[in-house]
Each structure stands twice: as structure tokens, then as C-alpha cells.
C-alpha positions in Angstrom: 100.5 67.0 131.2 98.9 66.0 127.7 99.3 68.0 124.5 96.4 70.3 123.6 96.4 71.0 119.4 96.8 74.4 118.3 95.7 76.2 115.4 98.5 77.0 113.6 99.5 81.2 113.6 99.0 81.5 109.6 96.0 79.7 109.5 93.5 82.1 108.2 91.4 84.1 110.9 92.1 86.6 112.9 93.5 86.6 116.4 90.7 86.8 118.3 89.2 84.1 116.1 92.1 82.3 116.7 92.3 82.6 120.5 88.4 81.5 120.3 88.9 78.1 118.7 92.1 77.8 120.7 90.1 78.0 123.7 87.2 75.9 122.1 89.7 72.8 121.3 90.9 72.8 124.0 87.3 72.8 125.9 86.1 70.2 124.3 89.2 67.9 124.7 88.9 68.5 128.9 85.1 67.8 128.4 86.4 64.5 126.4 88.8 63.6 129.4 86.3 64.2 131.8 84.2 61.7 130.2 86.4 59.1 130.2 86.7 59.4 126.2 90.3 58.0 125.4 90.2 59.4 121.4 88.7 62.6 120.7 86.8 62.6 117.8 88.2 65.4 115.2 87.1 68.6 114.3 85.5 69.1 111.6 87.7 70.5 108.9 86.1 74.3 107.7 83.9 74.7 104.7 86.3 76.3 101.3 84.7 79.2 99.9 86.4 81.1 97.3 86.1 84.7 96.3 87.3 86.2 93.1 87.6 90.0 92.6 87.4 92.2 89.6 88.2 96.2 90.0 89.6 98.9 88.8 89.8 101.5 91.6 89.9 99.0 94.8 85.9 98.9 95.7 85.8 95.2 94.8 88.8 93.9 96.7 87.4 95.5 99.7 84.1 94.1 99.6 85.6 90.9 98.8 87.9 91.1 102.0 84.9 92.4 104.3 82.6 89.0 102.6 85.4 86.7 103.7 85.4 88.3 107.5 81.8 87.9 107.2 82.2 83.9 106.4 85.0 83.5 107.9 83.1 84.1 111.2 80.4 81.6 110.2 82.3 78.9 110.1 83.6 78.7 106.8 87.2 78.6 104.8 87.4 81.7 102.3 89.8 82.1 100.2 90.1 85.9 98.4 92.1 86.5 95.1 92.1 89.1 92.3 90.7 87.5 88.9 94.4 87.8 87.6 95.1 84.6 90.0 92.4 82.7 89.1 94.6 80.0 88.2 95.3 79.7 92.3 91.9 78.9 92.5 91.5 75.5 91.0 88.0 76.3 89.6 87.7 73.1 87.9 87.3 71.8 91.3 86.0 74.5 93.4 82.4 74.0 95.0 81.9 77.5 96.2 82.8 80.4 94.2 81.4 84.2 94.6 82.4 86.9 92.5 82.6 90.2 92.6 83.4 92.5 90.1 83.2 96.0 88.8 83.1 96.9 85.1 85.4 99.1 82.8 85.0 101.1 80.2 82.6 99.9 77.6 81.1 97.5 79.0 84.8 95.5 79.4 86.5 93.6 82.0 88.6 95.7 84.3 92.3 95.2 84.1 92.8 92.7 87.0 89.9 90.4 84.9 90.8 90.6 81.4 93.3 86.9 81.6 90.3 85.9 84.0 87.9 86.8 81.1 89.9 85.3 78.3 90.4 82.3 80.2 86.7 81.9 81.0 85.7 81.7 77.1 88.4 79.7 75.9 90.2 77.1 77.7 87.8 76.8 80.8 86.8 73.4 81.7 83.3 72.2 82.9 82.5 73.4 86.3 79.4 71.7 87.1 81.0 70.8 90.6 80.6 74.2 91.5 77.9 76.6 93.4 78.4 80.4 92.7 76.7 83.8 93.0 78.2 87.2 91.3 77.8 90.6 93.0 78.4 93.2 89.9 79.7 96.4 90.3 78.3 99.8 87.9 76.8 102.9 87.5 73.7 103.7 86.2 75.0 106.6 84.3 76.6 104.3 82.3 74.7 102.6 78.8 76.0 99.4 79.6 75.7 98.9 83.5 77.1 96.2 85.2 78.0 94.5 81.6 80.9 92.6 82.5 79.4 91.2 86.1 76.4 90.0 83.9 78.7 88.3 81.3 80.5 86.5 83.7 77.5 85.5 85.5 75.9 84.2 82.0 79.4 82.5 81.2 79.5 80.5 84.5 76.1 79.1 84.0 76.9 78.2 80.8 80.2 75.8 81.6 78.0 74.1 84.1 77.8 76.2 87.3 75.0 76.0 89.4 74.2 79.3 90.3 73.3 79.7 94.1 72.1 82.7 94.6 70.8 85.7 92.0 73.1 88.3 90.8 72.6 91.3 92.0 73.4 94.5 90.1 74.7 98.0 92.1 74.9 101.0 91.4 77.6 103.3 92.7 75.6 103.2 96.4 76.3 99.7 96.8 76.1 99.1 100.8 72.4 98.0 100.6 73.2 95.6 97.8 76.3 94.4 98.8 74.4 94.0 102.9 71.8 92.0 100.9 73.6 89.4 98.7 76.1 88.6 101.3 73.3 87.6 103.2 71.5 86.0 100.1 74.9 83.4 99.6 75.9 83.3 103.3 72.5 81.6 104.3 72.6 79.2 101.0 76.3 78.2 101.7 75.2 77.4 105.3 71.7 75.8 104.1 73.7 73.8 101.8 76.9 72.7 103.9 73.9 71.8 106.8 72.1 69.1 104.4 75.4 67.5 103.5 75.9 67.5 106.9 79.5 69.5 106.8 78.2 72.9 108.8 76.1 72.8 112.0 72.5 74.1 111.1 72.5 77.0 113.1 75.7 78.6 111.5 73.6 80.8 108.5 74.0 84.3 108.2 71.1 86.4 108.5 69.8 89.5 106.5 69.8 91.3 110.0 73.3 90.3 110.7 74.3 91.6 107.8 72.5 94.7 107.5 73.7 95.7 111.4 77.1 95.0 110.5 76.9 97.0 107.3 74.9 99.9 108.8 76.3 101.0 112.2 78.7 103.4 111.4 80.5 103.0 114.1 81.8 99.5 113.2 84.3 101.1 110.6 87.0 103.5 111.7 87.8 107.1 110.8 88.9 107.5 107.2 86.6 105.5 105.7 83.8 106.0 102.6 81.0 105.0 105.6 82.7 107.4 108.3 85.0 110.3 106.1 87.6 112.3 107.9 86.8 115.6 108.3 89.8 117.3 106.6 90.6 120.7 105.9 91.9 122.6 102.5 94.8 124.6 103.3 96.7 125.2 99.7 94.5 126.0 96.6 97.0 126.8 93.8 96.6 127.5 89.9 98.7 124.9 87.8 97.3 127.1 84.5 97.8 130.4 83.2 94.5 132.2 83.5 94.2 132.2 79.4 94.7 128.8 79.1 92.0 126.5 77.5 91.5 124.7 80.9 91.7 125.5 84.6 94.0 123.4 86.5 94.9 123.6 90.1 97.2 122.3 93.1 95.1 121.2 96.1 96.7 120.1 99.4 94.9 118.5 102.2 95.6 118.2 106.0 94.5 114.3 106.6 96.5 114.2 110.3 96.5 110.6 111.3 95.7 108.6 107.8 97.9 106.8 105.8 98.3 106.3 102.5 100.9 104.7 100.0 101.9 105.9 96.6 99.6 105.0 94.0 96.5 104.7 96.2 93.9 107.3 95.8 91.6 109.6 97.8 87.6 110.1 98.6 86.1 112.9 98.9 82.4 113.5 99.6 81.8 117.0 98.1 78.8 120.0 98.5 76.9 120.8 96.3 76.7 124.4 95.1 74.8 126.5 97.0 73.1 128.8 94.0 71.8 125.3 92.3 70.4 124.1 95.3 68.7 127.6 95.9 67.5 127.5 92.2 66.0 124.0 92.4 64.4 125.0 95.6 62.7 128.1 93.9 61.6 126.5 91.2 60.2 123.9 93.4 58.3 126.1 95.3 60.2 125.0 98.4 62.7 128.1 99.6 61.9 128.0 103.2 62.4 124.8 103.3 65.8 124.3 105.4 65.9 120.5 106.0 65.1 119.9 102.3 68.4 122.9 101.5 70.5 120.6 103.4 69.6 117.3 101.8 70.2 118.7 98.6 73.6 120.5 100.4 75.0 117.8 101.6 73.0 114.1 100.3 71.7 113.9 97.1 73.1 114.2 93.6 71.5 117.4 91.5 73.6 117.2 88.7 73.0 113.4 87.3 68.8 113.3 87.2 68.2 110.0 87.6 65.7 106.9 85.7 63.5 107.3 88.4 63.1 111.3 88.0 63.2 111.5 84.3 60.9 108.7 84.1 58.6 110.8 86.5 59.0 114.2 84.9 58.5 112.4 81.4 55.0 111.2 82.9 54.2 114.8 84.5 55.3 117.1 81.8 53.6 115.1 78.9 57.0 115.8 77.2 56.5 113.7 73.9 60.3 113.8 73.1 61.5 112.6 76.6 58.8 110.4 76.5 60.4 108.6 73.5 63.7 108.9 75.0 62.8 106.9 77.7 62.2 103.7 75.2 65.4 101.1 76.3 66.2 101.5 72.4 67.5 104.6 72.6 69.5 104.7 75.4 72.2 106.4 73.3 69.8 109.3 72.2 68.3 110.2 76.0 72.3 109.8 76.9 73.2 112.6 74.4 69.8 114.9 75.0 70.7 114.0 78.7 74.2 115.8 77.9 74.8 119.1 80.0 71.8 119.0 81.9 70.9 118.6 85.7 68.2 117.8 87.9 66.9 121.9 87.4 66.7 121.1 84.2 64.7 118.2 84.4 62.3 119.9 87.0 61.8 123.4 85.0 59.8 121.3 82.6 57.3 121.1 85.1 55.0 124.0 86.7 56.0 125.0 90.0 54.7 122.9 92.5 53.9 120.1 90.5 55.7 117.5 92.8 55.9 117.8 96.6 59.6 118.2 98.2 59.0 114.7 99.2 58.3 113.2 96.1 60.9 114.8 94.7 63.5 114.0 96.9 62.7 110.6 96.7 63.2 110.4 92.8 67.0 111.4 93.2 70.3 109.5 93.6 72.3 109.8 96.6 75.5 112.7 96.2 78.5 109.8 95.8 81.9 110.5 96.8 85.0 111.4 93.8 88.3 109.5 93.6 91.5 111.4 93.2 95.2 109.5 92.4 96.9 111.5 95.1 100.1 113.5 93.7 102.0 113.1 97.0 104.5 110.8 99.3 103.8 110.7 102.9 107.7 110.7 103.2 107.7 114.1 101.6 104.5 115.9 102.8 103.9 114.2 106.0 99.8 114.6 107.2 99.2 115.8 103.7 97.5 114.8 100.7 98.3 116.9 97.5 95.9 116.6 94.4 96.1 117.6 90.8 92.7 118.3 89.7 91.4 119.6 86.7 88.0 122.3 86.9 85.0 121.6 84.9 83.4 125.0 84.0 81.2 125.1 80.6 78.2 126.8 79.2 75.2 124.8 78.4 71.6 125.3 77.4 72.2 129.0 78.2 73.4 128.3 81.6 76.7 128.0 83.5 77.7 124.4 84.4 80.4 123.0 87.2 81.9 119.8 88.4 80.6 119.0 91.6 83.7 118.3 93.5 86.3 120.1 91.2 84.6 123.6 92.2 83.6 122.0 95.7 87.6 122.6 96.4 88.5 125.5 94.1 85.9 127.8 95.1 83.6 126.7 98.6 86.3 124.6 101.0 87.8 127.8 102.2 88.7 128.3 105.8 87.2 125.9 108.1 84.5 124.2 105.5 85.4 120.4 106.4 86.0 118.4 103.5 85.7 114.8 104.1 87.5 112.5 102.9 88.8 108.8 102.9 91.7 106.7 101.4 91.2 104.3 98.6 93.6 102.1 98.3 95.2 100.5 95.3 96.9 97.5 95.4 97.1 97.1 91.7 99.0 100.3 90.9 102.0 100.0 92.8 105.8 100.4 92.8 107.9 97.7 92.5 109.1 95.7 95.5 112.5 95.7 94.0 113.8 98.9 94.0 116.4 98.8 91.8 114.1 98.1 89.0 113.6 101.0 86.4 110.5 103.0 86.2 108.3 104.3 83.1 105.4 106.7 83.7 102.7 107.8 81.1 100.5 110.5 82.4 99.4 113.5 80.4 97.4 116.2 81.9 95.9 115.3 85.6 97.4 111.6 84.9 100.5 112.8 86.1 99.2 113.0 89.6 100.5 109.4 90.8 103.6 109.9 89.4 104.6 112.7 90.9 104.0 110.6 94.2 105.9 108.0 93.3 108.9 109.9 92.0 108.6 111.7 95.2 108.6 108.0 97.1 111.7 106.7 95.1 113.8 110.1 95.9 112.6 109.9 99.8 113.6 106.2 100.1 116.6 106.4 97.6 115.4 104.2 95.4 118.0 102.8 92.7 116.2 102.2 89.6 115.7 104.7 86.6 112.6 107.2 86.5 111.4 107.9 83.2 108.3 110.5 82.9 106.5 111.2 80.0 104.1 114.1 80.6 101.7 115.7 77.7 99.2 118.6 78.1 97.9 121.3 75.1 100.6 124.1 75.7 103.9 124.2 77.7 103.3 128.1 78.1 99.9 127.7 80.0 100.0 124.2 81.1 103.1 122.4 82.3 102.0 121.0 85.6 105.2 121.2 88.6 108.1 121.8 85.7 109.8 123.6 88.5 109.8 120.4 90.5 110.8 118.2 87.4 113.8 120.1 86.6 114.7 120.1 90.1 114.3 116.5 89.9 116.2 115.8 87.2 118.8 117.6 88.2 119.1 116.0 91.3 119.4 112.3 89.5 115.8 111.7 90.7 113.9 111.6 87.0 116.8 110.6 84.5 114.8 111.1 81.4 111.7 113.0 80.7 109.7 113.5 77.5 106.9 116.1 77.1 103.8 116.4 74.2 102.1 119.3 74.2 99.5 119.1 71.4 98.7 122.7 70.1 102.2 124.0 70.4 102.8 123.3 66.5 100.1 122.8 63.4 100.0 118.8 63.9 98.9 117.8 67.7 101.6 115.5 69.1 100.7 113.2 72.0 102.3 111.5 74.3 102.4 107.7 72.5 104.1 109.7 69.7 107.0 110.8 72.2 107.0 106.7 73.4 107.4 105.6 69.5 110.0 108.4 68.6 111.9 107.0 71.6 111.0 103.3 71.0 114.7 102.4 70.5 115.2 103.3 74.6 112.0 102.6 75.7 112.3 98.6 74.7 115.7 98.7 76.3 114.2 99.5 79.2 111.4 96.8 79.2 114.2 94.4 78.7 115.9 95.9 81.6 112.6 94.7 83.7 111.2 98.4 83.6 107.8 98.4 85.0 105.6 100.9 82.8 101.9 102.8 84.5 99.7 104.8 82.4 97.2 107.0 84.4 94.6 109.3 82.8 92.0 109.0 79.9 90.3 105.5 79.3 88.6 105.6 76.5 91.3 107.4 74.5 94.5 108.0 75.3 94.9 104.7 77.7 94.0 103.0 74.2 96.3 104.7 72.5 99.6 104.4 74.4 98.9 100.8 74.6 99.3 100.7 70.7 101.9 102.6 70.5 104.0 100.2 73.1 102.3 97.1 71.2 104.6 98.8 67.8 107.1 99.6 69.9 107.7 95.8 71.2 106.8 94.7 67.6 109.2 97.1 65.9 112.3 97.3 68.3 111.8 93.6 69.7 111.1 92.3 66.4 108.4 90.1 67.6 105.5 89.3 65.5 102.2 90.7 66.1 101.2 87.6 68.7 104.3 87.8 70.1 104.5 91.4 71.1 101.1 90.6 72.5 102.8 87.5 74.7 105.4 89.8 75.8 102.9 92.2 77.3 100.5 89.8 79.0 103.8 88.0 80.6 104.3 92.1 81.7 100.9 92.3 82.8 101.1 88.7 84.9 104.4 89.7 86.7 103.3 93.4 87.5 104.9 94.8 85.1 102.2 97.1 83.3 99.7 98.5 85.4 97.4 101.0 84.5 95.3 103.7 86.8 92.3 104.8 84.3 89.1 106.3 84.4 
């Protein structure tokens, strides 16, 4: 009996692919025989495409794995790494290369990017062998949208990459966008492979395809941001005293049958409030309109207006000074006059009736889902997901104002009001492999969410390595999050050291990087130990400021030089060592 080849079991497709071209092979080599042919021609080896992700919360990666299913099944090779490994990559030589990325911050890289970035302007070679598009990540809400996506897209075209197919820019809906451009540089790979005759010409990818696979709801199972869970809210507990500056609560989920790791985070797709969405429709001239309650219910965001609705308003109302705003100059003024206000706001400076319900419901955004680091081991709350949340409640332009979701689960999921919800997961904010390796946590305020999970993973699993929290809020009286649980913790040998900052307990406000340089003695000790060190919280403050502070602390204890102590933390950063979960 002759040999028939076999795909190897870690070549890269799935198993059904793999059964497929199994069973293909070995067709065509009987169909060979049959005719006598005594050397079957080979088969043609699969087109390399490779895909580099930049992200921050875990949207990217996923898009980037669900692009290479999407080639994969077309015939070519794809290749998916984080931007951290782009030196995996061989980009010099790569023909085919698709990026997508989000951005952080102010218009920076996010974390996984940042070598990826530094790389790119410095020491990058020509790449004039290669073909790439770039799918950017944002949200409109933000000044500079999609900054980062379009900066890497301008780099590559400057070192000589020929770009393939245009970027495109999404905002936080990005399922159409994302359906489109995967489309857009499927059919130009295939086009492109066909005339160098290396792909068949009937292998493209069509928009349909794409927009069928991306659409049906039903292709994705439970759990998932296209097809949420429908959870219910069964613990809603006050973390604050009631005269404490800010209202913080405990929240735990039932999520029976999802799964989840430490460090990974949770979706969920809130309601609005009822008495805005009543107002909006009074104002509107719309109240017995039920179809048009719901949308705004359950669909649409009223508490972001968006370009399309100020831009309309602006036209409608005549209003001079929003008029003015709207100039691309001053983005920063129409972002601060935009400041506390909603989408009744917007529509009170128009008569009643000016715009009809559909118009109007045309000019708004779609109502996007909030990410939560969940505060909870499966191991120790099995079928649960427990969440540290923090309300927003303020005054503004002589009305009351709340968070969308942070009141969504303090004051309307009661009883059997689903709340549905998916996992995000992270795979950039993890705990070490090793577990005997020590562990440093920095999260003040709601930051200290993850690390209650993980300290909660290392006691279920009897983890070996040190735990080291540092937690920082504005009054130990009113606001020390789970200190019941801490010093049970530490008494137990779970948490062997634990340092607290709470701000406006004396005259001069003391923060947690404060506690990490009065400490910076240990704290490099550990680092040399291999400690792996997380921050979770604040972005544009506080992550900046803790990452100073441990810059002085490996300068000052590691007597290192400035560039060195900035060596020592990007080799921390390469090997996993310093990960961060901001916002």
C-alpha cells in the first residue's frame, strides 16, 4: 500500500481544515495513480500573511485572530503576533503585513506597541518588499482618534511599504469596519497572489462573505460582545461610607457556564435610565412613541451627543457659539463646552419638534458596552463574577448627571432585570507561569479590582511566590475597599506585605508611588528576585506617576544611571515582567 503525505498536527489550521486537505491530498494523489502519473506534482506551498496587533484591553488580538481564520480559510498562511514580537516577524522580509491596532492615551501606542513603535522610527530597515494595510482602532470621543493606527500607517509608507489597501479608522462599533477592510485586503492578497500566479483565481474573499460571517449572530457563541449572556445581579454592596466623597460598591454577577481567568475583564451592555430617556422623548415631542422608548432603552448612546448630532443641532438652532465650536481648530474648546452635557442637552436648544424621531435617531451613536477588571477567582467564587466599581453621580448645568452603566448596576438591575454581559479577555495582564515567582500589585481606588483576583488565584492554587499589595484611596475611614479580606489574607500568609496611601488623611496628600519610593530599599530586592510588578487604574495620571517613581527607585537602589534604569525596565517589560491594566 503506498504512503499518502499528511499534514503535520501543528501545522496551522484547524482540525476540520486539516481533515479537509488531508482528504484533498490524498484525492488528488489516487486521481494521479489512476492516470497512470508516476510523480505527483507538489502542492503548492500556502501564501504567508502576517498580522501584527496593538491593544490595550484585548479587542485587537481578537480581531486579529478572527482575520487569520478568515485567511486562513482562503488559502493563505497567517501568522498573528502582538507588536511586542515584531522581531518574530522578519519584516525586512515580509511581503504581506496587516496591522491592527488600537490607541492609548494621548494619542500614544498602547503598551504591547511601544518597542514596536520605537523600533519602527529608529532602527527599521527599508521594507519596500512588503504589501500592507492597517485597521486602527479609537473612539471618537477622543481629540486624537485613531492617532497611533494613523502614525503607523504613515511610518510604513514612509520606509518603503506599499500600501495595499486604505486604512480604515473605527470607532468603538467597529464590526462594520472591521467586516469591510477584511474584505478590502483579503480580495487584494488573493488578486495579487493570482497574477503572480501563487493562489488560484477564484480563492478572493468577498465583501458578502465577510459581512455574513460578521453579521449572523448566530455564528459566535454565548458570552460574547455580538451575543451577551444574559446574567443576573444578585449582590449590590457599599464599599464607602455614605459621607464619603465618592460612592463605591461590590457587585457580584451569576455568569453560570463562562469562564474567565484572573486578570481578564468583563462586558457589559447597560440601560439607559429610564427618566432621561422619558425627558428626551418629551422634549422631542415623541412620548407615545414606544418603539423609539426602547431604542433609546436599550441601543443608542444619550449621554455622548455625537459629530453628526451636534453638527445638526449647530445647523438647526443657529447657535453661533456651537457653531464656532464645530471649526476642527477647536476641538479642545467644543471638548470642554461639550463637558457634562448629554444628548438632552444638545436637543433642548431646539424647539420641540424640530427634528422628526427618525432623524433624530439617526444622528446618535450606538449605546457601547463598559469593560470591568473583574475582582474575582473562578476557584474562589465559582459561576461568579465580582466587580469593584466606582458610581458617577455629579451636578451639572443645573441638572443631575450619572454614569451609564455604574448606576445601570447600583440602582435598575434589581431582581430579574438581565444584565448582559461577555468576557474580555486579557492576555497581557496575567500571572506568572512560574509560580514561585514574587508578586507586586499597584492599584489604588477601583484599580485594585484585578488584584484581589489574583491574590485570590495564588491562595486557591497555593501559589509559592510573595504577594505584595499596595492599595491608595482618599480616607481609610470611608474608603478602604475589602480590608476585612486583606487582613484575613495576610494573616493567612496569602499577602506578605501590604502598603496603603490614603491622600486626605493628613495635610499633604500621599499617593501610592510615594509608599513604592519610601519602600524602594525592598521593592528593588524584589525586582531582583524576578518580581513581576502590574499597575491597574488611572492612565493619564497615576499610571504615569508610579512609573516614575519605579524608574527612581531602580536608579536610586540599583544604582543604575538614568539609561540604564530605563534598560532594566524594558528588559522587564520584554520578559513579562511589568504589565499594566489602564484606562
Amino acid at each position: 500500500m503506498s504512503y499518502v503525505p499528511q499534514l503535520p498536527s501543528n501545522a496551522p489550521f484547524t482540525p476540520e481544515q486539516r481533515s479537509w486537505l488531508n482528504g484533498w491530498i490524498a484525492g488528488v494523489l489516487a486521481a494521479q495513480a489512476r492516470d497512470g502519473d508516476s510523480a505527483p506534482a507538489e502542492a503548492a506551498p500556502l501564501v504567508p500573511v502576517t498580522i501584527l496587533f496593538g491593544t490595550q484591553t484585548g479587542s485587537a488580538e481578537g480581531l486579529a485572530k478572527k482575520l487569520s481564520r478568515d485567511l486562513q480559510s482562503k488559502g493563505f498562511e497567517s501568522t498573528v503576533l502582538g507588536m511586542d514580537q515584531y522581531a518574530k516577524a522578519d519584516l525586512a522580509n515580509c511581503e504581506r503585513l496587516l496591522l491592527i491596532t488600537s490607541t492609548y492615551g494621548d494619542g500614544d501606542p498602547p503598551d504591547n506597541a511601544v518597542s514596536f513603535w520605537q523600533w519602527l522610527n529608529g532602527e527599521a530597515p527599508s521594507l519596500s518588499k512588503t504589501q500592507f494595510s492597517v485597521l486602527a482602532l479609537g473612539d471618537t470621543n477622543y481629540e486624537k482618534f485613531c492617532a497611533f493606527g494613523k502614525a503607523v500607517d504613515a511610518r510604513l509608507e514612509a520606509l518603503g511599504a506599499k500600501r495595499i489597501a486604505d486604512r480604515v479608522d473605527c470607532d468603538v462599533d467597529y464590526d462594520a469596519g472591521f467586516a469591510a477592510w477584511s474584505a478590502q485586503v483579503g480580495q487584494a492578497f488573493s488578486l495579487s497572489s493570482s497574477a503572480a500566479g501563487i493562489l488560484p483565481a477564484d480563492t478572493s474573499i468577498s465583501g458578502q462573505d465577510a459581512r455574513s460571517t460578521s453579521d449572523r449572530q448566530d455564528a459566535y457563541p454565548t458570552g460574547t460582545k455580538a451575543n451577551p449572556y444574559s446574567a443576573r445581579l444578585v449582590t449590590n454592596q457599599l464599599l464607602t461610607t455614605a459621607s464619603a466623597a465618592k460612592e463605591t460598591r461590590h457587585f457580584e454577577i451569576n455568569i453560570n457556564g463562562l469562564s474567565y481567568e484572573p486578570g481578564d475583564a468583563i462586558g457589559i451592555v447597560p440601560e439607559n435610565d429610564i427618566a432621561l430617556v422619558n425627558a428626551i422623548l418629551d422634549h422631542g415631542g415623541w412620548s407615545t412613541d414606544d418603539e423609539l422608548r426602547h431604542l433609546l432603552l436599550h441601543k443608542h448612546d444619550i449621554t455622548n451627543p455625537s459629530k453628526d448630532l451636534i453638527q445638526a443641532v449647530a445647523a438647526c438652532a443657529k447657535h453661533d457659539d456651537l457653531t464656532a465650536l464645530i471649526d476642527p481648530a477647536r476641538s479642545a474648546d467644543l471638548k470642554q463646552w461639550l463637558y457634562g452635557r448629554d444628548v438632552l442637552d444638545l436637543l433642548q436648544l431646539l424647539p420641540k419638534g424640530e427634528l422628526s424621531s427618525t432623524d433624530f435617531i439617526a444622528l446618535l451613536k450606538k449605546l457601547q458596552p463598559r469593560l470591568y477588571s473583574i475582582a474575582s477567582s473562578l476557584k474562589a467564587a465559582p459561576s461568579q463574577v465580582h466587580l469593584t466599581i466606582a458610581q458617577v453621580r455629579y451636578q451639572s448645568h443645573g441638572r443631575a448627571r450619572n454614569g451609564v452603566c455604574s448606576t445601570f448596576l447600583a440602582d435598575r438591575a434589581q431582581g430579574d432585570t438581565p444584565v448582559p454581559v461577555f468576557i474580555q479577555p486579557s492576555h497581557g495582564f496575567k500571572l506568572p507561569t512560574d509560580d514561585t515567582k514574587p508578586v507586586i500589585m499597584i492599584g489604588p481606588g477601583t484599580g485594585v479590582a484585578p488584584f484581589r483576583s489574583f491574590l485570590q488565584e495564588r491562595q486557591a492554587t497555593g501559589a509559592r511566590g510573595k504577594n505584595w499589595l499596595f492599595f491608595g484611596e482618599q480616607s481609610r475611614m470611608q474608603s478602604y475597599f475589602y480590608k476585612d479580606e486583606w487582613a484575613t489574607l495576610i494573616q493567612n500568609g496569602v499577602l506578605h506585605r501590604m502598603d496603603t496611601a490614603f491622600s486626605r488623611d493628613q495635610e499633604q496628600k500621599i499617593y501610592v508611588q510615594h509608599r513604592m519610593t519610601e519602600n524602594g530599599a525592598e521593592l528593588y530586592r524584589w525586582l531582583e528576585d524576578g518580581a513581576h510588578f502590574y499597575v491597574c487604574g488611572d492612565a493619564s495620571r497615576m499610571a504615569k506617576d508610579v512609573d516614575a517613581a519605579l524608574h527612581q527607585v531602580i536608579e536610586q537602589h540599583g544604582g543604575k544611571s538614568t539609561d540604564d534604569a530605563k534598560a532594566y525596565i524594558a528588559a522587564m517589560k520584554e520578559a513579562k515582567r511589568y504589565q499594566r491594566d489602564v484606562y
